[in-house]
N, C-alpha and C positions, 0 to 999 in steps of 0.2 A: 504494500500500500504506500507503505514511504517514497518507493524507488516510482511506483504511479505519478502519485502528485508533484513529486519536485523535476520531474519527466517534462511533466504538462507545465511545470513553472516557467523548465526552459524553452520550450517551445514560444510559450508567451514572451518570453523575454526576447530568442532569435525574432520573430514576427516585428515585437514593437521598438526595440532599440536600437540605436544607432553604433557600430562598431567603434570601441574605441577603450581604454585599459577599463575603465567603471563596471561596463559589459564583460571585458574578459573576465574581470576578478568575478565577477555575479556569478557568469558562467561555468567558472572553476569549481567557484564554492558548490554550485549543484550539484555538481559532477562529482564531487569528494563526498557529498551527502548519500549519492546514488550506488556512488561504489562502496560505501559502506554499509549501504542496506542489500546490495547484491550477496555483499560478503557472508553477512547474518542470515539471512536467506536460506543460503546454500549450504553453512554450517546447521542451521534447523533439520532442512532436508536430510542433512548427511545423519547427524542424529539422528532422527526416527528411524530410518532407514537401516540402519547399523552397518556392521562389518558387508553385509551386501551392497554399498552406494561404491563400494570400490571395486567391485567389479564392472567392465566395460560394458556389459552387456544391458547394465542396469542403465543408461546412458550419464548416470549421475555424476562418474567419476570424471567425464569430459566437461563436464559444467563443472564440477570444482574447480578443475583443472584451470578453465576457461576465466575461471570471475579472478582467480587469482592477479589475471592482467591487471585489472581495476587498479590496484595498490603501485603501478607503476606509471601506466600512460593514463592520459597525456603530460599527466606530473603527479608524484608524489603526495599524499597529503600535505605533509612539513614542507614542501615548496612550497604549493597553492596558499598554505596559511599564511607564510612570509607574505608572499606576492600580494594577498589582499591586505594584511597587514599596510604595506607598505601602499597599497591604494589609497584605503582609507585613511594613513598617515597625511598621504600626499605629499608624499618620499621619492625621490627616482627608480623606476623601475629597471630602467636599461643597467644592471650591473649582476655580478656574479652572486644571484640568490643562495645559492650552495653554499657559500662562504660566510 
């Protein structure tokens, strides 16, 4: 349900907003909310499921597999927080967030 609604947030948001870092950092932050409801998700599933959700057959184990991307692209959570951090500071963003 989580990963629904803030889906449809961003859709709202791509439709009505203007490109530009405000939108990026918006857009991020959804994305980190989504991929952590992807996450929870799929560890539920995996739970009920038991020792069977790791078999391929069950498909389950390819969707673990799969949401684990989440936690890397298109960035990180602890980047996306800097980055919006530094949005909402109104901080420069062009520099080595990593660091």
């Amino acid at each position: 349900m989580t990963a629904q609604v803030v889906h449809a947030s961003m859709l709202e948001l791509a439709a009505k907003e203007k490109p530009g870092r405000e939108t990026t950092s918006a857009m991020l932050a959804r994305r980190t909310v989504i991929g952590q409801a992807i996450l929870k998700t799929v560890d539920k599933a995996m739970e009920t499921a038991g020792g069977v959700g790791f078999f391929r057959e069950t498909g389950l184990e390819r969707l673990f597999r799969d949401v684990q991307a989440s936690r890397y692209h298109p960035a990180p959570e602890k980047m996306q927080t800097r980055f919006t951090g530094r949005v909402l500071l109104g901080l420069d963003i062009d520099i080595d967030i990593d660091g």
